[in-house]
Structure formats: structure tokens, C-alpha cells
C-alpha positions in Angstrom: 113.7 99.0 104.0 112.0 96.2 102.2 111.8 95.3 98.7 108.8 93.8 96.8 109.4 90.3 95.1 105.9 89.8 94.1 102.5 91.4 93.4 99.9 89.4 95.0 96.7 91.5 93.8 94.6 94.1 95.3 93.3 94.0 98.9 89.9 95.3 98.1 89.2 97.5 101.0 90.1 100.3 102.1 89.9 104.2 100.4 93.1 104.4 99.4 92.9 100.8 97.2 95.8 98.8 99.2 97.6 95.9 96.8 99.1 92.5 98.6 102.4 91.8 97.8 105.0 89.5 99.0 108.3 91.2 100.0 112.3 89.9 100.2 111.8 88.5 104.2 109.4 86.5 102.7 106.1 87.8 104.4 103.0 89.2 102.8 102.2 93.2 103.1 99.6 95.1 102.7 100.7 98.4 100.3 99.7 102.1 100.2 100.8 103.5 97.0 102.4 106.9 96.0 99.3 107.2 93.9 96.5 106.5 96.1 92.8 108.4 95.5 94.6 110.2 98.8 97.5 111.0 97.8 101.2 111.2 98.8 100.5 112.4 102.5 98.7 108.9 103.6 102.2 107.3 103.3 103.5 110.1 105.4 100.8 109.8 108.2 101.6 105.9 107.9 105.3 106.5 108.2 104.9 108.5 111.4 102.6 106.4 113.0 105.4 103.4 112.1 108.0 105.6 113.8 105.7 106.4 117.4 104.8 102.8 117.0 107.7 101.6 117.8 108.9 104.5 120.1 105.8 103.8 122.1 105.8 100.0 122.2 102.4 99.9 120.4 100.3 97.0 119.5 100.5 98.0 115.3 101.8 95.2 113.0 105.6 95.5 111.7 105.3 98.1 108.5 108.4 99.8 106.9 108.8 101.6 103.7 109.1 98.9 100.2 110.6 99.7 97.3 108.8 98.5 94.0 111.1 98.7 91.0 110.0 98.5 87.2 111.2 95.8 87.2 108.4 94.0 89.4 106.0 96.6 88.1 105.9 95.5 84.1 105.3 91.9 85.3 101.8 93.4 86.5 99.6 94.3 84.4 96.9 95.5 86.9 100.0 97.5 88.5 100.7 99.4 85.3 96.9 99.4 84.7 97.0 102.4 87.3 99.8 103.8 86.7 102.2 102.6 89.4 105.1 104.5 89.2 108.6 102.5 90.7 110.1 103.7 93.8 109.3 103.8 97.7 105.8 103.1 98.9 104.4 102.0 102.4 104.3 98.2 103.5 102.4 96.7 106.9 102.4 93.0 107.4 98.9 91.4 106.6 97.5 89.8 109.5 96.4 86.4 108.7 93.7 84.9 110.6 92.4 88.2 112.0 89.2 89.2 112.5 87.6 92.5 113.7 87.2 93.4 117.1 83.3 93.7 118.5 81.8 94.3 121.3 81.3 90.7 122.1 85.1 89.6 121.5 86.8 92.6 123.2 87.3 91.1 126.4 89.5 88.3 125.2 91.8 90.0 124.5 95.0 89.8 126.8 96.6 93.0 125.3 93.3 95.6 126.4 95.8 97.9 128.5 97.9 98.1 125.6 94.8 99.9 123.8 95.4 102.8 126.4 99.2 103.3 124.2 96.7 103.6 120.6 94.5 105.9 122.0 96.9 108.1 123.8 98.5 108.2 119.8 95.2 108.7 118.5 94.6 112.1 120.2 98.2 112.8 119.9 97.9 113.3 116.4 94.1 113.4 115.9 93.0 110.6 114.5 89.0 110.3 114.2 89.1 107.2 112.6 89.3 104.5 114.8 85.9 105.5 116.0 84.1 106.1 112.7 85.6 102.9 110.5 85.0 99.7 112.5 87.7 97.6 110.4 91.0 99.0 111.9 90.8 97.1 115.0 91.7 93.7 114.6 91.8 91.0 117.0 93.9 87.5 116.3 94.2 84.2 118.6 97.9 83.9 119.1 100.1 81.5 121.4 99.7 83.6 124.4 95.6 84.4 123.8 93.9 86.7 121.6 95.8 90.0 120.8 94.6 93.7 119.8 96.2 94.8 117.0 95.5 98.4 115.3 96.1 99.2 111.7 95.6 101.6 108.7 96.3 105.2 109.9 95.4 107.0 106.7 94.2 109.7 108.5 96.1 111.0 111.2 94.8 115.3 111.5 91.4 113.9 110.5 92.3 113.2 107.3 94.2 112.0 104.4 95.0 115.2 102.8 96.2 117.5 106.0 98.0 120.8 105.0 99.4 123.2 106.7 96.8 125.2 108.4 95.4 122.0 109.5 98.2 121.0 111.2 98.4 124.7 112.9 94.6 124.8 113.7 94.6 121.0 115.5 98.0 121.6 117.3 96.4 122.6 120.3 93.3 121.9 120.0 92.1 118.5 122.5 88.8 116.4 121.5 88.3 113.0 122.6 86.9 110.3 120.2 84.7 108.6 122.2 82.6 106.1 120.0 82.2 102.3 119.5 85.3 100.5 121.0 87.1 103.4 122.5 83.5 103.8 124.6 83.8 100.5 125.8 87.2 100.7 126.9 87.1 104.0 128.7 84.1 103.0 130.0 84.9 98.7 131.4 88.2 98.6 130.8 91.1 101.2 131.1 92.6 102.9 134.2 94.2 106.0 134.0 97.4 104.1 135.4 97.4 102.3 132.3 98.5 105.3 129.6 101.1 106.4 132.1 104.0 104.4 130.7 102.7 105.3 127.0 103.0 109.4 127.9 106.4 108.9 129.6 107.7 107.6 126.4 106.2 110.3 124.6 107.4 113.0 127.2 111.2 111.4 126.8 111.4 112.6 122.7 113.4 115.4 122.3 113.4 117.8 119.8 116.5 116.2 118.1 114.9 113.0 118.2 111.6 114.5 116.4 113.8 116.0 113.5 115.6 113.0 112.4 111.9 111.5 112.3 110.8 114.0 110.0 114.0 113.9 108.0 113.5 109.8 107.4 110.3 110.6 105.7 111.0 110.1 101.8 111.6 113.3 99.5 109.4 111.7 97.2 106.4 111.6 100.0 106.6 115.3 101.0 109.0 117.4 99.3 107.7 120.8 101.0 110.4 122.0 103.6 107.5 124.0 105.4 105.6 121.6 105.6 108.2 119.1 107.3 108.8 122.0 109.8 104.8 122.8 110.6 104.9 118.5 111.5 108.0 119.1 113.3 106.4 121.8 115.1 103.1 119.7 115.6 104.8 117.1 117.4 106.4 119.6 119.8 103.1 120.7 120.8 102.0 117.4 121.1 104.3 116.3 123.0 104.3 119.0 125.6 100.1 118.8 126.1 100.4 115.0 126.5 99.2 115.5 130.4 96.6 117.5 129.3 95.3 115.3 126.5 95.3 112.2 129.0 93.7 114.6 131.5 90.3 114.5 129.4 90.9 110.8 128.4 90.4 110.6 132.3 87.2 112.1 132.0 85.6 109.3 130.5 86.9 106.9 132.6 84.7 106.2 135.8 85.7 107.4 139.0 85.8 103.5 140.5 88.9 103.0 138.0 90.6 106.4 139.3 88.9 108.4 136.7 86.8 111.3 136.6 83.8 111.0 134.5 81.4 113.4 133.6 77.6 113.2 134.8 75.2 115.6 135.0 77.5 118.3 133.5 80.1 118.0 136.6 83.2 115.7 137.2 83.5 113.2 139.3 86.7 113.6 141.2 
């Protein structure tokens, strides 16, 4: 866990109004607070995405959860201004020197089969909005080229405030998000081949290994036993359609890349 040292001011994007601050390894964060417009079930959706992140091997900067303590809080105004209250809120490493990813600065990236690992999590756990908010893609010249990196998943179950019937009507439900970037990829880039070692990492979780995810996730973030069961439950289900979910990723992906994509209402095998 880290621990805030400094409150560098507020982001000034982003729905749930994101504040920098500088943490005790010395690197800058970008912080979701227990108060958000959102509320307390954005830092759980960030938590979880944290924990497949690094199951999965996916291209998301390092985030962890940051304590804030009063003490740090009453040396910010703008902090008590709205009402932060001290105790364990959600941290991701700002990416300096980032910009977002377009159409016309896709392709240099070196990471683009990597993307195939974000999507397959996308439409794990149903997250529209990497096709609808054009600012959670970033791309950043680094030592070895230009790397893909996604961030912000506020909204995992299509939204920031999922409850319990949401969780139970999207478990087994499958829709691809097929807009903007993810297009393009699916379209120029990806190869089926490519989410393979993404869904075997998936397929290896076992049911102990989901519970003591769900049992990380703070008290003070989601107190409801039922719902930490129904999330429980929701990543079984998941997990077990992860062949079928990729199955209609292929879809989209032409058949000269090994994929079968739809024209004229039939497949192409």
C-alpha cells in the first residue's frame, strides 16, 4: 500500500474529479477518492482491474491503494474544501509525457498485441468505456518505442454505480464494443492468436484465488457481504465464458488474420 506525502492539486478531468498527489516511493499518482460524484464502487472497479492487471500481464500503469491521513488532509485546504475524509483511496501512477492514442499514431506502437489482453478484460467485465471516452488510451515514447498504456476504469458493468442486479443481468450476457480504436485494431491489427495467452491466464484463476481478491477489497469500499459474493460469483461466470466472449471478438477480426468476420449477415469462416 502506499501512503500520500503531498497534495499536488486536482487533475481536472475526468467524472469522478481525480487529485495529483505525490506518494512515499516518491512518484506522482493520479487519486480516485472515497467521495467521488461516483461514489465508493469506482475505487472497487479500479481495485479489480489493478488485481487482473497484473494477473493478466496488462499494459495499465502501476496503481495500488494510498492511504491519506488527517494529517496530510488539513495541510489542504482544497482537500478539506470537499470534504475528504482520511483513510484508503485508489492511486495510479501519472503518465508523464503521454498523449492520446489516434488513429494516426496507433501503429507506433510496439505493444498493439498487448491491446488484445485490454480488450479481452474489457468484455470480461463489461466495460463500454474505452469506446465511448477517447482519453483512456494513452500512448508514450519510451526506450524501447512508443507503448499503449490503458487507464481509468471507472466503469467496469457499464458504469460507475453497478449493483447487484447489474451484476446478475451482465453475467452472461456477451456484447462487443466495437468503436474508435478497438475498430481499428480488430479490424488492421489483432489476430485471434494474440488473446490466447490473455484467456489462459484468465482460465488458470481458481475459485480460491477469486475470493481472496474480493476479500483485499477495503471494508470501507464495499461493506455489503452480498454484494462481495454476486462479484465473486460474476467472475466465475466470466471466467468460464472466456472462449465464448473471444469467440465473437473473432468475429470482427477478418478472415485473412484467422478471424471470422461478419459480411452480409453471414460469417466468414
Amino acid at each position: 500500500m502506499l501512503f500520500a506525502v503531498e497534495h499536488l492539486g486536482i487533475v481536472g478531468v475526468g467524472v469522478t474529479g481525480p487529485q495529483f498527489f505525490r506518494a512515499d516511493d516518491g512518484n506522482v499518482y493520479i487519486v480516485k477518492l472515497q467521495n467521488n460524484r461516483l461514489g465508493n464502487k469506482v475505487l472497487v472497479s479500479e481495485f479489480l482491474a489493478a488485481s487482473f492487471g497484473e494477473i493478466m500481464n496488462l499494459c495499465f500503469p502501476f496503481s495500488d491503494i494510498i492511504e491519506i491521513d488527517e494529517q496530510l488532509l488539513q495541510k489542504s485546504p482544497s482537500l478539506l474544501a470537499l470534504d475528504v475524509n482520511p483513510g484508503r483511496h485508489f492511486a495510479s501512477q501519472y503518465l508523464e509525457h503521454a498523449e492520446y492514442v489516434r488513429k494516426d499514431n496507433l501503429n507506433k506502437a510496439v505493444n498493439i498485441a498487448e491491446m488484445a489482453g485490454v480488450m479481452l478484460f474489457d468484455h470480461i467485465f463489461h466495460n463500454p468505456d474505452r469506446i465511448t471516452n477517447k482519453k483512456n488510451l494513452l500512448i508514450r515514447k519510451e526506450d524501447a518505442g512508443y507503448k499503449i498504456y490503458a487507464i481509468d476504469h471507472s466503469h467496469l458493468f457499464r458504469s460507475g454505480k453497478w449493483t447487484l442486479d447489474s451484476l446478475t443481468t451482465l453475467g452472461r450476457k456477451i456484447k462487443i464494443y466495437y468503436r474508435y480504436s478497438y475498430g481499428l485494431l480488430l479490424k488492421d491489427y489483432l489476430s485471434p492468436q494474440d488473446f490466447l495467452p490473455y484467456m489462459e491466464k484468465v482460465k488458470e484463476l481458481s475459485n480460491e484465488h477469486i475470493e481472496t481478491i474480493i476479500s483485499k477489497i477495503p471494508e470501507e469500499w464495499l461493506p455489503s457481504e452480498p454484494e462481495r459474493q454476486a462479484l465473486a460469483s460474476y467472475i466465475r461466470i466470466r471466467r468460464d465464458m472466456v472462449d465464448a466472449i473471444w469467440d465473437n471478438l473473432c468475429r470482427f477480426i477478418p478472415n485473412s488474420r484467422g478471424g471470422h468476420q461478419w459480411l452480409f449477415g453471414k460469417a466468414i469462416k
